[in-house]
C-alpha positions as CSV (number, residue, x, y, z in Angstrom):
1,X,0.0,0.0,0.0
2,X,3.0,2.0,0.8
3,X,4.3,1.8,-2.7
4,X,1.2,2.5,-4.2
5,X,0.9,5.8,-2.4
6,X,4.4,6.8,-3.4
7,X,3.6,5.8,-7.0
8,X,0.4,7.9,-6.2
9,X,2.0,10.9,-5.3
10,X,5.2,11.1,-7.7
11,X,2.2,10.8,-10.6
12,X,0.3,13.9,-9.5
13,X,2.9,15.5,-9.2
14,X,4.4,14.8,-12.8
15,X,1.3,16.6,-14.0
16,X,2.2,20.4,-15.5
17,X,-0.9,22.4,-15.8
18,X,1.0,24.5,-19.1
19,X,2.0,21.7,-20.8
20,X,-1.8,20.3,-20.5
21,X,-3.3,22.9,-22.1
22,X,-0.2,22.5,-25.3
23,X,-1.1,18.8,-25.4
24,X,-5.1,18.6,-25.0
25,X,-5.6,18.7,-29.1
26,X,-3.4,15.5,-29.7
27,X,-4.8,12.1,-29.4
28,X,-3.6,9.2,-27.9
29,X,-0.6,8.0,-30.9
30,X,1.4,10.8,-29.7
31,X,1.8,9.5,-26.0
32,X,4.3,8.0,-24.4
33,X,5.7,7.0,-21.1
34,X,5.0,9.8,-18.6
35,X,2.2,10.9,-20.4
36,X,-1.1,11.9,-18.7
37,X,-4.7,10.6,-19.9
38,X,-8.2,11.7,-19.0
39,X,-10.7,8.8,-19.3
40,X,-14.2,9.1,-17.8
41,X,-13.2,11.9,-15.4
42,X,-10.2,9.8,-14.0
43,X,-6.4,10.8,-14.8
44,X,-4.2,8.3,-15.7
45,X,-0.5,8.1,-15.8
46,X,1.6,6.1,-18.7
47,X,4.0,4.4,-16.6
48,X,4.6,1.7,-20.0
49,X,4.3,1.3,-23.3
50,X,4.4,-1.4,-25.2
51,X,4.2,-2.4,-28.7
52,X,3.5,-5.7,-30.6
53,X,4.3,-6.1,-33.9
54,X,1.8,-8.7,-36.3
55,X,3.3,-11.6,-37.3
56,X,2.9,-14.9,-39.6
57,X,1.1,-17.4,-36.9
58,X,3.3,-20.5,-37.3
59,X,6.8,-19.1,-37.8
60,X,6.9,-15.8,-36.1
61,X,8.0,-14.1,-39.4
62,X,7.5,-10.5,-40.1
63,X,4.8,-10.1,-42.5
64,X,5.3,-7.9,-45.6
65,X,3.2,-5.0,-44.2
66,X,3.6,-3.9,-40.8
67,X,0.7,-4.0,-38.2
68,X,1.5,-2.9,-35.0
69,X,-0.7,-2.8,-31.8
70,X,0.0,-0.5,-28.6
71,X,-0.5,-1.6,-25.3
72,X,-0.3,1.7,-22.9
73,X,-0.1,0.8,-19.1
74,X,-1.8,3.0,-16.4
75,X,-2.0,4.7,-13.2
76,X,-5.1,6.2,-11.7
77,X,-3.7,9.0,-9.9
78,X,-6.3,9.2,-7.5
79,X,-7.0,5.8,-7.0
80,X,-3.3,3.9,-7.3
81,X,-5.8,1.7,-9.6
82,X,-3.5,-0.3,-12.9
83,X,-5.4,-1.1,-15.8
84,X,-4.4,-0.9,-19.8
85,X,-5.3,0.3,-23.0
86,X,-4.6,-1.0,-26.8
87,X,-4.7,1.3,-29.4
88,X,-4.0,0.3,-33.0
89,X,-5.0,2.2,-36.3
90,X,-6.9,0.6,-39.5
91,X,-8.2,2.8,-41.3
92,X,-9.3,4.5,-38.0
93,X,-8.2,4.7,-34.6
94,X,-9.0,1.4,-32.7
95,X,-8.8,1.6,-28.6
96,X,-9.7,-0.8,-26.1
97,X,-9.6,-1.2,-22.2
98,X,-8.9,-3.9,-20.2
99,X,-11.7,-4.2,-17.6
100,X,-10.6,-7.6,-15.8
101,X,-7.5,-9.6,-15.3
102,X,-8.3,-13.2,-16.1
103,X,-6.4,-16.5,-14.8
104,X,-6.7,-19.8,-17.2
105,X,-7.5,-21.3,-14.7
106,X,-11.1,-19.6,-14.1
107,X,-11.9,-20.4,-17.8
108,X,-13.6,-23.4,-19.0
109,X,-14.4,-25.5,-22.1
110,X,-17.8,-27.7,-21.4
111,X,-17.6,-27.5,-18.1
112,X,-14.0,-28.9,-17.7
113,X,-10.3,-26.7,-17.4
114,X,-8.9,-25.2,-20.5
115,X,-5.2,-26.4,-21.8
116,X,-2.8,-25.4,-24.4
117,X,-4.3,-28.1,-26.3
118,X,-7.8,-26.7,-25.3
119,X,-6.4,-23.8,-27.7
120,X,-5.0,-25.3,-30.3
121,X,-7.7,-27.8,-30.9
122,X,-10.2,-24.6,-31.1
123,X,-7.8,-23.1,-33.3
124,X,-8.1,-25.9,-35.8
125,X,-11.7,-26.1,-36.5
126,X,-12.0,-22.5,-35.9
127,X,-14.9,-22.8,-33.4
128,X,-15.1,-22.6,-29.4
129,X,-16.7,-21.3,-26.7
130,X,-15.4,-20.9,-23.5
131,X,-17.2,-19.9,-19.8
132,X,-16.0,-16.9,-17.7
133,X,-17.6,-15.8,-14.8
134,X,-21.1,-16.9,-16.4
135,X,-20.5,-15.5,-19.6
136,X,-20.0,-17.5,-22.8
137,X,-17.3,-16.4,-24.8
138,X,-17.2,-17.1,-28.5
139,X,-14.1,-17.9,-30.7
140,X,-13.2,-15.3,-33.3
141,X,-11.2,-16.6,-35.9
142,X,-10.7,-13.1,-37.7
143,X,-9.3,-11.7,-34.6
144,X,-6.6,-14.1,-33.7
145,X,-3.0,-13.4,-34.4
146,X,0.7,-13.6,-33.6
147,X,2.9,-11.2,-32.4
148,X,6.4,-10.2,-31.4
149,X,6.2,-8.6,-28.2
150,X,8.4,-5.5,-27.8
151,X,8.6,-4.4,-23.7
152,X,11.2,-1.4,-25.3
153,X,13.4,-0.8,-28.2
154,X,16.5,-2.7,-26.8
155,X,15.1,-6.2,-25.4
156,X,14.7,-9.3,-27.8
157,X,11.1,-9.8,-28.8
158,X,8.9,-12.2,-26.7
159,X,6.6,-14.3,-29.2
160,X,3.1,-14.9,-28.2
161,X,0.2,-16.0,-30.2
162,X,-3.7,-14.4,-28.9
163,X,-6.8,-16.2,-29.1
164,X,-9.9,-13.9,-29.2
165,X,-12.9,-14.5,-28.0
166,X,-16.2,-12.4,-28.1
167,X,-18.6,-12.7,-24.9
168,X,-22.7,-12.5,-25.2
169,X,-22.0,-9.0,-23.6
170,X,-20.0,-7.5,-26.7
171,X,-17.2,-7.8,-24.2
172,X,-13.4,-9.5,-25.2
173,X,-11.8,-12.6,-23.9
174,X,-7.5,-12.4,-25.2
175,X,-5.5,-14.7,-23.7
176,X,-1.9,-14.8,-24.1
177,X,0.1,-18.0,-25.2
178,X,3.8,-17.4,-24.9
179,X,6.1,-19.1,-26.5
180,X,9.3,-18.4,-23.8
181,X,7.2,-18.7,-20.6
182,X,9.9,-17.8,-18.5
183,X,10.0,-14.8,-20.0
184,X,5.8,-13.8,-20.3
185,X,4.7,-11.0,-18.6
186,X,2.4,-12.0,-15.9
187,X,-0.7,-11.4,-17.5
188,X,-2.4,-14.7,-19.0
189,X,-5.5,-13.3,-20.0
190,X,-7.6,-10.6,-19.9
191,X,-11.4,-8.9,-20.5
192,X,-11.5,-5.8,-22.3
193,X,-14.3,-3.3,-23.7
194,X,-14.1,-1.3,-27.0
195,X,-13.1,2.4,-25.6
196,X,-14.3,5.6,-28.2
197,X,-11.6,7.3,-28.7
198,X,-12.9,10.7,-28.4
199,X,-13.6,9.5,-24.9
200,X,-9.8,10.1,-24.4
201,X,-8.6,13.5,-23.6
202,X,-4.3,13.9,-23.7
203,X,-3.7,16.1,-20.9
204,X,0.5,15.4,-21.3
205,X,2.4,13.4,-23.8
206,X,5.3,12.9,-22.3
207,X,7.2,13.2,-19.1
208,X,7.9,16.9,-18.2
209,X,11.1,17.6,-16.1
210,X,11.6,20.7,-14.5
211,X,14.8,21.6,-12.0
212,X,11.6,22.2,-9.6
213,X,10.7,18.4,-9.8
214,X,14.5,17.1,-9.9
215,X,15.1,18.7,-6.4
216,X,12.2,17.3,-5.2
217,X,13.0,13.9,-5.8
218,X,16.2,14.2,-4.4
219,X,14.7,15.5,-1.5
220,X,12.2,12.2,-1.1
């Protein structure tokens, strides 16, 4: 709890009321770590970002045409709540939010525990539906894909393959197969709702560092 207030308190902070009003006319492709969201009222701090870049499903290959997905993670300044956001852009910006963190372990497949081969099996025949919570969840075919996984410019990519699933609600089911799985991060899967993204006001895009702000931290 202690850590969450300090990572509460070091975001408000971060927030410059000048550079808010320079940012509030871009949208969410020009932010990056340190940046500073309004969604729904609540301010959000870009403590990540992370990119996956489309790739061939069985051999990991880059395709011809590049497709990349961003994966933005979040503070609630307020709140110390962590939640994410994808973005991607076809044809028109695309955003999502992740609304519930999801172990394998709660999903189901006819009333008995989901595998690997669970997965791989609906992947063949294209068809599935899987149980969360009480909610069916229905196999998209369309909407799964492969990715290299890029945490930032410098690390090797992680390869990971998503199955997508669509729930009775219009909600998402992803989950996240990796291929290293020493190396995954330590979400599995996850529940996510499609965000407008004029919803989404850019209050900073990036992290603003004063000689006000670096004495303060060295005073902490």
């Amino acid at each position: 709890m202690q850590n969450n207030l300090a990572e509460q308190f070091q975001a408000v902070r971060g927030l410059s009321p000048i550079q808010s009003e320079r940012d509030c006319k871009q949208d969410i492709r020009h932010v990056k770590k340190g940046g500073y969201l309004e969604i729904k009222s609540d301010t959000y701090l870009v403590t990540q970002v992370f990119r996956y870049l489309e790739v061939k499903w069985n051999s990991f290959k880059k395709k011809k045409n590049e497709y990349w997905v961003t994966e933005l993670q979040l503070l609630n300044v307020i709140t110390g709540e962590k939640t994410f956001i994808e973005w991607e852009f076809d044809d028109e910006l695309e955003v999502s939010q992740t609304v519930t963190d999801v172990q394998l372990r709660e999903l189901s497949e006819n009333g008995k525990p989901i595998s690997r081969k669970t997965l791989d099996d609906i992947a063949e025949e294209e068809y599935g539906i899987l149980k969360y919570n009480g909610m069916n969840y229905h196999y998209v075919e369309d909407d799964t894909w492969a990715a290299l996984f890029y945490r930032n410019e410098s690390d090797t990519p992680l390869q990971v393959r998503m199955y997508e699933f669509k729930g009775d609600d219009g909600s998402y089911l992803t989950l996240e197969l990796w291929e290293d799985e020493d190396s995954k991060p330590e979400r599995e899967a996850f529940i996510s709702k499609e965000l407008a993204a004029v919803s989404i006001k850019v209050l900073q895009t990036e992290l603003i560092i004063s000689s006000n702000n670096e004495d303060n931290n060295e005073s902490l």
